[in-house]
C-alpha positions in Angstrom: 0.0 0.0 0.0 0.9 3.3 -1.1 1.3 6.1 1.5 -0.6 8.9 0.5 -0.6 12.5 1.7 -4.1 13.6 2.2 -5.1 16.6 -0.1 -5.5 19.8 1.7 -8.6 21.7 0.9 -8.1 25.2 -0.3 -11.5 26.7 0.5 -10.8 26.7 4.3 -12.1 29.2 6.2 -9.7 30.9 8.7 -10.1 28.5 11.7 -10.9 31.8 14.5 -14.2 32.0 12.4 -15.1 27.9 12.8 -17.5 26.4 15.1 -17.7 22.4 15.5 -21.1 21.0 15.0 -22.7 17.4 15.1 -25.1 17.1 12.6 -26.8 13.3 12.3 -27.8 13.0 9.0 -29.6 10.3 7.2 -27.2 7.7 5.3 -28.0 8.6 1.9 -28.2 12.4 2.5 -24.0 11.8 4.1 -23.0 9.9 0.7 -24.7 12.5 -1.4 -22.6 15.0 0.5 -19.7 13.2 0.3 -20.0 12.4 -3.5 -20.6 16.3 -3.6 -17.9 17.3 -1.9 -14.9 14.9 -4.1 -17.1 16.2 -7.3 -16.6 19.8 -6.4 -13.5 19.5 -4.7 -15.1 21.2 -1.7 -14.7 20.3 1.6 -18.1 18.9 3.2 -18.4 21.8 6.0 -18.2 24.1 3.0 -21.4 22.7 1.4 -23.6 22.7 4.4 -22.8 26.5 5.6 -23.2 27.1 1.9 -26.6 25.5 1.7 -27.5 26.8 5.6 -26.2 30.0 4.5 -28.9 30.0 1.4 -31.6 28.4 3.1 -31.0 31.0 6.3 -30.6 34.7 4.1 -34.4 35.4 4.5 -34.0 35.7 8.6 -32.6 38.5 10.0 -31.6 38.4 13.7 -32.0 41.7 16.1 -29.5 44.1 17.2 -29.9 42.8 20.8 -29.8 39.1 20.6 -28.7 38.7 24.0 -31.7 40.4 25.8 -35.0 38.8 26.0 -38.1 40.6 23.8 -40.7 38.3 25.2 -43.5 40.4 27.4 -42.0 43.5 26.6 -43.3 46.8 24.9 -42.0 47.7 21.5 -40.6 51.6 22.4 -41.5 52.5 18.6 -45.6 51.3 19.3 -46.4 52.1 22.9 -49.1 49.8 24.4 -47.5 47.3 21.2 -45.8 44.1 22.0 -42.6 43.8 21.0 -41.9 42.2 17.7 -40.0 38.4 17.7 -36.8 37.5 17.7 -36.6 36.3 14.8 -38.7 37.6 11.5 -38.4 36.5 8.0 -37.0 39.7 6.0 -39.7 41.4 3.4 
């Protein structure tokens, strides 16, 4: 047997901007994206936040995430709850 170097993948994000995340997928969904990913020559983390990234651009998130809005008064519409956390843009 050959010893082969394993091919480093150029589209890499820098790794101070990576999370690690367990996703359980169904079998054939994890061989799709593997056959993606030698097809493309993309790694596999770079097609899911690619298709996360797509499926996510309608939300927008608001400027204070880390505060609860829940039972409080939108300060634009007194007497108005405020709106949700999270709302699907246009």
């Amino acid at each position: 047997m050959a010893n082969r170097k394993a091919r480093r993948r150029v589209d890499s994000p820098a790794s101070g901007d990576l999370v690690k995340l367990t996703l359980r997928l169904p079998r054939v969904t994890a061989q799709r994206l593997g056959v993606a990913s030698v097809m493309t020559a993309e790694s596999q983390s770079a097609i899911v936040a690619r298709v996360l990234a797509a499926h996510l651009a309608g939300w927008r998130l608001p400027s204070n995430l880390g505060t609860s809005t829940v039972g409080t008064v939108d300060p634009d519409q007194p007497g108005e709850p405020a709106p949700p956390a999270l709302r699907t843009a246009g």
